[in-house]
N, C-alpha and C positions, 0 to 999 in steps of 0.2 A: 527655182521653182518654175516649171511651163504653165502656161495657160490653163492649161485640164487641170490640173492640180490647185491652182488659184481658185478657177471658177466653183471646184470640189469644194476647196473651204469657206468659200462666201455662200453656198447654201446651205452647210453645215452649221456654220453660226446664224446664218435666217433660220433653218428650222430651228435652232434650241430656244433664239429669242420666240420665235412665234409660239413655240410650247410655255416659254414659261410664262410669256405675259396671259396666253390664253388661261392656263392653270390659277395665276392671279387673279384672271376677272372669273372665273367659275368657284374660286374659294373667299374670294371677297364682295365681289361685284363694285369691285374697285376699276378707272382705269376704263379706258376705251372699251365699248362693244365688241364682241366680236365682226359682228357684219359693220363695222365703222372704218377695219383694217383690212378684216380681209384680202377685200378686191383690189384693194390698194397693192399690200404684200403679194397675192397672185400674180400682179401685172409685172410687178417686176422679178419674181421666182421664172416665169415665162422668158424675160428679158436674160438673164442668165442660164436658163437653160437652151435657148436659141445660142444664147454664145457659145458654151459648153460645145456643143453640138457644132458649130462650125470649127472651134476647134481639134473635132475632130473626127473633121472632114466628110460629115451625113449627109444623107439625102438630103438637097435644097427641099425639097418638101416637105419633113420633117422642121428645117428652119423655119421657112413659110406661115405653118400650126400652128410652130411657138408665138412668132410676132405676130399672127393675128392674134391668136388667143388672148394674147395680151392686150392687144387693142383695146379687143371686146373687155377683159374685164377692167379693165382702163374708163370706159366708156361709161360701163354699171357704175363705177366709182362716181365717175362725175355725174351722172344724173341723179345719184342719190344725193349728193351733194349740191346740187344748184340749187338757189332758193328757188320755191315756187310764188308765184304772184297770190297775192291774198283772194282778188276773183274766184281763183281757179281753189283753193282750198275749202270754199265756202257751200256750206253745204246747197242743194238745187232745194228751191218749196214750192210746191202748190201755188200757182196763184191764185188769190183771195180775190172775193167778188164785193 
């Protein structure tokens, strides 16, 4: 099995997991959000299609998209994820005289 072929089947089985867990939390609401995984699973679908793609042999440019794009949604991940400081959640009031 070469490269292309490899990378072929590890998207193949990311999409069906992503289908079926998504179809689980939409008939149960069982089980991770979807926006909890998502950007997660995108960054790395990106990370495998950047590979994909080098091998076989595309526009660096093309490569470039992938791994930023993945950065980025790498990035959404983690900010969603960082706790925020209790301060900053709190709502602002009026001040009282």
């Amino acid at each position: 099995m070469n490269l292309t072929a490899l990378v072929d089947l590890a998207l193949a089985i990311t999409a069906v997991e992503a289908l079926i867990v998504y179809a689980w939390w939409q008939l149960s609401r069982e089980g991770p959000a979807p926006l909890d995984w998502m950007p997660n699973l995108a960054a790395g679908v990106l990370l495998m299609v950047a590979l994909r793609l080098v091998s076989v042999d595309a526009s660096l440019a093309w490569v470039v998209l992938c791994l930023s794009s993945s950065g980025v949604a790498h990035g959404f991940d983690l900010v969603r994820r960082w706790p925020r400081r209790r301060a900053a959640r709190a709502p602002l009031r009026a001040p009282t005289s």
